[in-house]
KOLLUM-505946 format. One record per residue: residue number from 1; chain; residue in one letter; x, y, z of N, C-alpha, C in turn. Coordinates in steps of 0.1 Angstrom, whole numbers, always signed. Example, Ala and Ser with C-alpha at 12.3 -4.5 7.8 and 13.67 -1.06 7.14 Angstrom:
<atoms>
i:ch:aa:n_c1:n_c2:n_c3:ca_c1:ca_c2:ca_c3:c_c1:c_c2:c_c3
1:A:A:+132:-57:+78:+123:-45:+78:+132:-33:+78
2:A:S:+128:-22:+71:+137:-11:+71:+129:+0:+79
</atoms>
This chain:
<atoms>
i:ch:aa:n_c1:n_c2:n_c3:ca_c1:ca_c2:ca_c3:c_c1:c_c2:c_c3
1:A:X:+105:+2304:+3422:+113:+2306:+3433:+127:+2304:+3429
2:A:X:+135:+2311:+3436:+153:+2309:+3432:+159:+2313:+3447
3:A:X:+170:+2310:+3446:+178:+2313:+3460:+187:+2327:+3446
4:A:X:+189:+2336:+3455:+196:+2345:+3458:+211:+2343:+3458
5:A:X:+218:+2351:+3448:+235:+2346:+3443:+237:+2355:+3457
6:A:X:+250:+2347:+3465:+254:+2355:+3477:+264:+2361:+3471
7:A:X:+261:+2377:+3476:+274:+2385:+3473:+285:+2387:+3483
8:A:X:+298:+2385:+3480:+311:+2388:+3490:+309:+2398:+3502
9:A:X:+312:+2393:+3513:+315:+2406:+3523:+321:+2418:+3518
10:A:X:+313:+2430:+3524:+324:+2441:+3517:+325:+2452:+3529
11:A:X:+340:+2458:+3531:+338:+2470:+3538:+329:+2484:+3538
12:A:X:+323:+2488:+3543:+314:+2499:+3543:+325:+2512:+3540
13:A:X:+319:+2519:+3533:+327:+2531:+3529:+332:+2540:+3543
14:A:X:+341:+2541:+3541:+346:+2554:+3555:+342:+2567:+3550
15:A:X:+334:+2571:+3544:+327:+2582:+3544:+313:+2582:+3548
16:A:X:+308:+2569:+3549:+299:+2569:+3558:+295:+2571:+3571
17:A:X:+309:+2558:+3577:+309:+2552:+3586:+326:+2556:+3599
18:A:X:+325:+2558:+3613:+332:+2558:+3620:+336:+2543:+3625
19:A:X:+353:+2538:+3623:+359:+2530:+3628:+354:+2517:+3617
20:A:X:+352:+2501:+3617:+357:+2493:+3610:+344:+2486:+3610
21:A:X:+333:+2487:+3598:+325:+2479:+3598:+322:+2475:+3584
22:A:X:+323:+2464:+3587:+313:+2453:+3570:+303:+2451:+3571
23:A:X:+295:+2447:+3559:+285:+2438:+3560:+281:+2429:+3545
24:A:X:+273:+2421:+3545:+270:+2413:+3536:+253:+2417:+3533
25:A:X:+251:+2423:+3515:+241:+2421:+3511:+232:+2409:+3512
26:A:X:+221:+2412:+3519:+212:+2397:+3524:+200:+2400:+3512
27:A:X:+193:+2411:+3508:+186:+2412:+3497:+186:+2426:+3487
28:A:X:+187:+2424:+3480:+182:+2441:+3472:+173:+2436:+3455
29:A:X:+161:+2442:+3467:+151:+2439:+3460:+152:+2442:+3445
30:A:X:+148:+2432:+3432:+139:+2433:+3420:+129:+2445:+3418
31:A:X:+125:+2448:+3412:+112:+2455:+3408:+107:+2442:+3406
32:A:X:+92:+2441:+3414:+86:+2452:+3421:+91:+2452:+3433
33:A:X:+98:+2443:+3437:+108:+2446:+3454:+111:+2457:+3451
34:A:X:+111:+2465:+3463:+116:+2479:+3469:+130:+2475:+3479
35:A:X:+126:+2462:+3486:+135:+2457:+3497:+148:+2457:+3500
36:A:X:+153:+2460:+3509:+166:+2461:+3511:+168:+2457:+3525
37:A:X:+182:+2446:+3520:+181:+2441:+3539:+197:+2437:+3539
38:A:X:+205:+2441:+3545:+220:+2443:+3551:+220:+2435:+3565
39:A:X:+232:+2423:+3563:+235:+2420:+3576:+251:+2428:+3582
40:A:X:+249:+2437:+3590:+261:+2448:+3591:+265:+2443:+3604
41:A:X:+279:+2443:+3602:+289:+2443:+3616:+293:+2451:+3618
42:A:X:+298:+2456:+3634:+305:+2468:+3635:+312:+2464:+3649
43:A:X:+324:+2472:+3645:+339:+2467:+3659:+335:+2475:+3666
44:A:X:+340:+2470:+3679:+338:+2484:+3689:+342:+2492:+3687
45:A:X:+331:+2503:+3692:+332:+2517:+3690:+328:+2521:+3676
46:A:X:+324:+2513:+3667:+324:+2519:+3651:+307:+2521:+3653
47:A:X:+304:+2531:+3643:+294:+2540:+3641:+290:+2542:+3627
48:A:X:+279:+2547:+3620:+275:+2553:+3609:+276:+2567:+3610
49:A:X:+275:+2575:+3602:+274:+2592:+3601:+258:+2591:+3602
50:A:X:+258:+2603:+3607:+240:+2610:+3608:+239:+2608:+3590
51:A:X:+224:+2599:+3596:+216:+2600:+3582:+203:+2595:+3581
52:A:X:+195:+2596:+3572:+182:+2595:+3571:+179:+2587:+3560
53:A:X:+164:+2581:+3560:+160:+2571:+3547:+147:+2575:+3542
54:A:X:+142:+2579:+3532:+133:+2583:+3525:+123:+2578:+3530
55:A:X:+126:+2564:+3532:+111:+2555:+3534:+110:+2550:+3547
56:A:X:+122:+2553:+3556:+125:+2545:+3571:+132:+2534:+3572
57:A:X:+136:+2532:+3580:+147:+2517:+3583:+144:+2511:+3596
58:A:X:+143:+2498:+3597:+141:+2490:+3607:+155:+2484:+3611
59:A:X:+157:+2482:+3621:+173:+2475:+3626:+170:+2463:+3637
60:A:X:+174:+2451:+3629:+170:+2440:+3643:+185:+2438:+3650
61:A:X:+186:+2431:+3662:+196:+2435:+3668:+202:+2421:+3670
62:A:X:+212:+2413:+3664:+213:+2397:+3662:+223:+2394:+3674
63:A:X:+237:+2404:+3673:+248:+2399:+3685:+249:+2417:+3686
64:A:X:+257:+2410:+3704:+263:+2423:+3705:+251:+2433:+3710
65:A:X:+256:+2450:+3713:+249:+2458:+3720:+248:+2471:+3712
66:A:X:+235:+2472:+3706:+233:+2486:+3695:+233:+2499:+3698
67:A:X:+238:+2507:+3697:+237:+2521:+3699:+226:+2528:+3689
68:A:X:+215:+2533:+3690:+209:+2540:+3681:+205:+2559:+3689
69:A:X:+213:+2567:+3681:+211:+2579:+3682:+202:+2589:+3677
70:A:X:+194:+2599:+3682:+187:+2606:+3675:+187:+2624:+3675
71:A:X:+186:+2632:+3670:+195:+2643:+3668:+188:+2652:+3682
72:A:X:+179:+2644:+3687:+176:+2653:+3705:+184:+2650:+3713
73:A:X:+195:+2643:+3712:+203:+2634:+3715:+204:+2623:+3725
74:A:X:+189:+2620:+3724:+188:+2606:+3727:+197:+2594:+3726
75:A:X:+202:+2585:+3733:+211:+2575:+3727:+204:+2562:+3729
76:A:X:+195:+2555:+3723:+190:+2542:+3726:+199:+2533:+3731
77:A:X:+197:+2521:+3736:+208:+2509:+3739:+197:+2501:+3736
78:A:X:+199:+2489:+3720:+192:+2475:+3720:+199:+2466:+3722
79:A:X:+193:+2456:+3725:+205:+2444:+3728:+195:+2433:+3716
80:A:X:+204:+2422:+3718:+200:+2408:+3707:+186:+2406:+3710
81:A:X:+179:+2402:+3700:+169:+2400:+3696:+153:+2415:+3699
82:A:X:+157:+2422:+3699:+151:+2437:+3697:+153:+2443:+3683
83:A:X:+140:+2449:+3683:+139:+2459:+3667:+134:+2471:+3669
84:A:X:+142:+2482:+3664:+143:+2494:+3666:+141:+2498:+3651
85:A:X:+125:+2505:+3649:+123:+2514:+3636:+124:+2526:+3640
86:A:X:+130:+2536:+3629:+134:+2545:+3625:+125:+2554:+3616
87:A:X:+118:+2563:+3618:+105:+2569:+3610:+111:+2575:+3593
88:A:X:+106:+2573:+3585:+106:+2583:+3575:+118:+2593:+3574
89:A:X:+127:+2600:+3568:+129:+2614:+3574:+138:+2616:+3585
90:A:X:+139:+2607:+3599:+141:+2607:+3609:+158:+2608:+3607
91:A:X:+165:+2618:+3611:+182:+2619:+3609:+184:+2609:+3625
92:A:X:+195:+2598:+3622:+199:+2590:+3635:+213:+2584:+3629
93:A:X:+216:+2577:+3637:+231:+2570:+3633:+229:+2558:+3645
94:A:X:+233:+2548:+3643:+236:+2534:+3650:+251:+2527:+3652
95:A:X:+257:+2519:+3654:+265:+2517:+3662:+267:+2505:+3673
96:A:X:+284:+2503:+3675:+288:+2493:+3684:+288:+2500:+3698
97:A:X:+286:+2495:+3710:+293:+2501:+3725:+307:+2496:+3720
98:A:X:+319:+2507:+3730:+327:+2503:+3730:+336:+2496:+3732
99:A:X:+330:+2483:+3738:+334:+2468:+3742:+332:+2456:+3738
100:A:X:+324:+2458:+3724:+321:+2446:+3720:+316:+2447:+3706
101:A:X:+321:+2437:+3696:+309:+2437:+3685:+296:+2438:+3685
102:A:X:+288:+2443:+3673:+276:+2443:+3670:+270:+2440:+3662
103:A:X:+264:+2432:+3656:+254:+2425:+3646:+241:+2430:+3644
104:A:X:+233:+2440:+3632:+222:+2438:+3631:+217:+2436:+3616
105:A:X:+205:+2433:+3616:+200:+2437:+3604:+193:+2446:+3601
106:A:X:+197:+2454:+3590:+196:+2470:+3582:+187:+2465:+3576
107:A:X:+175:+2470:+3574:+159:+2468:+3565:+162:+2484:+3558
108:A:X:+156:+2484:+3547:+150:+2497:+3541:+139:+2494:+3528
109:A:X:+138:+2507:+3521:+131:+2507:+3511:+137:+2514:+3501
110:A:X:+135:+2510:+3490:+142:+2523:+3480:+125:+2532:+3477
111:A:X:+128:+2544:+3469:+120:+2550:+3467:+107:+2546:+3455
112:A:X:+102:+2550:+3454:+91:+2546:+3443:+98:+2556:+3432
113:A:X:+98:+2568:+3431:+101:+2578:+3421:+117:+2581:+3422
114:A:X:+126:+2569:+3426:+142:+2570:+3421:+151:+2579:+3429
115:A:X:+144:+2586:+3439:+149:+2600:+3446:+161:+2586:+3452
116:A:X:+167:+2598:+3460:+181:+2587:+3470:+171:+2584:+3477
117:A:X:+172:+2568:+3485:+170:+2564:+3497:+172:+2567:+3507
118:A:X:+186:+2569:+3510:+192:+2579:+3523:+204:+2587:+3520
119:A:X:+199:+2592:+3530:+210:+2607:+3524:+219:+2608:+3540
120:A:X:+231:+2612:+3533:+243:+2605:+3547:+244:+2619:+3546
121:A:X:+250:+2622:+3557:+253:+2635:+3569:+269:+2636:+3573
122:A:X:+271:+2644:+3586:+285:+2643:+3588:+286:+2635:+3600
123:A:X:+297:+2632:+3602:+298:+2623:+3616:+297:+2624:+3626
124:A:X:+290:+2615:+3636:+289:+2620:+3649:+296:+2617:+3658
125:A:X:+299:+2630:+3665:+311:+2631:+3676:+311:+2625:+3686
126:A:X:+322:+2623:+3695:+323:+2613:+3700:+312:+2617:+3718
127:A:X:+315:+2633:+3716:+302:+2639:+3726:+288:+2631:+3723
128:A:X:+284:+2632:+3714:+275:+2628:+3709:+271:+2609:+3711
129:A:X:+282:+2602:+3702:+281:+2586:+3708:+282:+2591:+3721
130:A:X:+288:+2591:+3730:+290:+2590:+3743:+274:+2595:+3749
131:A:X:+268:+2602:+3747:+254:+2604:+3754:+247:+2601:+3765
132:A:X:+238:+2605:+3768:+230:+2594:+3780:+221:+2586:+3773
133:A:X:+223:+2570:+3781:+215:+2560:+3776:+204:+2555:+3781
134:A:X:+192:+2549:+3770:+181:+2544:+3774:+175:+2534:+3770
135:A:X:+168:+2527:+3776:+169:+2514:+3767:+148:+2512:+3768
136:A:X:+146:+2506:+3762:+129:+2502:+3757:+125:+2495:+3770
137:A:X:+133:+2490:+3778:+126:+2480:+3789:+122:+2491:+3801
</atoms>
């Protein structure tokens, strides 16, 4: 057993992502770990670009109020302590409401055969954040 060297907070690339978000590597799996787990913040109103994950992503929801989008243009709304999986394949983008920080944690997988993990898209408009919302309850 070992603890895990913590890596520095870092800003998320602006090619991925709309408006101001960091986060801090929580694991990226060894071989045979596949694992990947991100604790990501995002300012209000900040967003990711449409994109998808080879293997699927799970998103738990720590502070704050989650936006998860899907290209029927569904707009989910999770709040703290909710988990929202994302299928295979599945093109979506997630996000702050415009009033408040948001906290979750980013799960994924990397590939078995090396392919990308996720493949990032272009950004989604603000038609698009703005949506109608629904929530799991």
């Amino acid at each position: 057993m070992e603890f895990a060297k913590q890596q520095p907070t870092s800003k998320a690339p602006a090619d991925w992502f709309t408006g101001d978000v960091w986060w801090d590597v929580i694991v990226a799996g060894q071989e045979p770990s596949r694992m990947r787990v991100n604790m990501v913040r995002f300012a209000p109103g900040a967003r990711t670009n449409w994109h998808r994950h080879a293997v699927g992503q799970t998103l738990h929801v720590v502070s704050g109020i989650a936006l998860v989008g899907t290209r029927d243009g569904t707009v989910f709304e999770a709040h703290p302590g909710e988990t929202v999986t994302c299928p295979p394949g599945e093109e979506h983008w997630h996000g702050a409401v415009t009033d408040r920080f948001m906290e979750h944690l980013a799960m994924w997988e990397t590939t078995e055969d090396g392919t990308p993990e996720t493949t990032w898209a272009e950004p989604v408009t603000d038609t698009q954040y703005s949506g109608p919302r629904t929530t799991s309850r």
